[in-house]
C-alpha positions in Angstrom: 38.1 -102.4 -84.7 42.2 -101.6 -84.6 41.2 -98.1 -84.8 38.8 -97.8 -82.0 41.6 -100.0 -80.0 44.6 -97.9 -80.3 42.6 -94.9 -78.7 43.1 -97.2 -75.3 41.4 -100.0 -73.2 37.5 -100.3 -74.4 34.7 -102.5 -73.1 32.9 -105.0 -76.1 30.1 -103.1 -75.2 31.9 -99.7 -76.6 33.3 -101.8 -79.7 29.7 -102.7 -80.3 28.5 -99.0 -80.8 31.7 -98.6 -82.7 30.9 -101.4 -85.1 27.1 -101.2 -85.4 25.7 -104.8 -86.5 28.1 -107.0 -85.4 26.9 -109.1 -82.3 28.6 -109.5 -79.0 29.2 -113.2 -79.6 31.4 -112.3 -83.0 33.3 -109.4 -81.2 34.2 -112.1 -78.2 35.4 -114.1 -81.2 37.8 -112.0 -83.0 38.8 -110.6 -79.6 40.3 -114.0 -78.8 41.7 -114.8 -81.6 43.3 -111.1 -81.9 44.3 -112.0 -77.8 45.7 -115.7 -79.2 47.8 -113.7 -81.9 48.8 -111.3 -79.4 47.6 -108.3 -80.5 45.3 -107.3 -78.0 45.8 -107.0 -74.1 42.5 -108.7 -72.1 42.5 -107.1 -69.0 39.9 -108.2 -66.4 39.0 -105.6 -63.7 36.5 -107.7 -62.2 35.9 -107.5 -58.4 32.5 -107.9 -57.9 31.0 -107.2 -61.4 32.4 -108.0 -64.7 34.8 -106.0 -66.0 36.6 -106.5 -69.2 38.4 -104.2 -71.4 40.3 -105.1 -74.2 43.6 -102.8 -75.9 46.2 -103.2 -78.1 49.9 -104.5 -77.5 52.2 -102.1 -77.6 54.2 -103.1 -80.5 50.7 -103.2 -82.6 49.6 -100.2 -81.6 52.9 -98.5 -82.5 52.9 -100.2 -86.1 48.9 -99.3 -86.4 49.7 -95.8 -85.6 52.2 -95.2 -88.4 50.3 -97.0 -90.8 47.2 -94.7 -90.3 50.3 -92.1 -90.3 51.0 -93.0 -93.7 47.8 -92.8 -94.8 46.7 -89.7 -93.8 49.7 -88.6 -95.4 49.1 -90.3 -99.0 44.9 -89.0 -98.7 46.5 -85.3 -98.0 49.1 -85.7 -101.4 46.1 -87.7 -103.6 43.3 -84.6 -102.5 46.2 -81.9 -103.3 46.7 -83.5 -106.7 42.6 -83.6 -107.4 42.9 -80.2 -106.6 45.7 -79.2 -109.1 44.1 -81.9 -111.3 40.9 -80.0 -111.0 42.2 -76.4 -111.7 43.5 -77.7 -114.7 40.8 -78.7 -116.4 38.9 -75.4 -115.5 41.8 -73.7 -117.2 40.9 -75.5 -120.3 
């Protein structure tokens, strides 16, 4: 879910097709407790329809984005090392 919110605001509705199986009524849930532990943003564009988007503070979005940082980084190192790993053993 962090990852589809630190793309920018998204509607339940798009969090929904991100996270296939999980019902409306649990994605309200976790939204308000991530809202109540300020890491997400409710913003409610509502004039005369109902309009609610959801995004992550700054601060978590920042941290979120170096961790998956990080990541990427340690998955690039591990496959490089399969891959001298691998050309190793064809060697023997």
């Amino acid at each position: 879910m962090l990852c589809a919110l630190r793309l920018g605001p998204v509607r339940i509705g798009q969090l929904g097709r991100v996270i296939p199986g999980a019902s409306k009524k649990v994605l309200t849930q976790i939204l308000r407790k991530f809202e109540s532990e300020n890491i997400v943003v409710r913003i409610d564009l509502s004039d005369l329809v109902l309009h609610v988007e959801y995004q992550l503070h700054q601060e978590v979005r920042e941290s979120v984005e170096q961790l998956l940082d990080h990541v990427s980084k340690w998955g690039a190192s591990f496959m490089a090392l399969q891959g001298k790993a691998s050309a190793l053993k064809e060697r023997m």
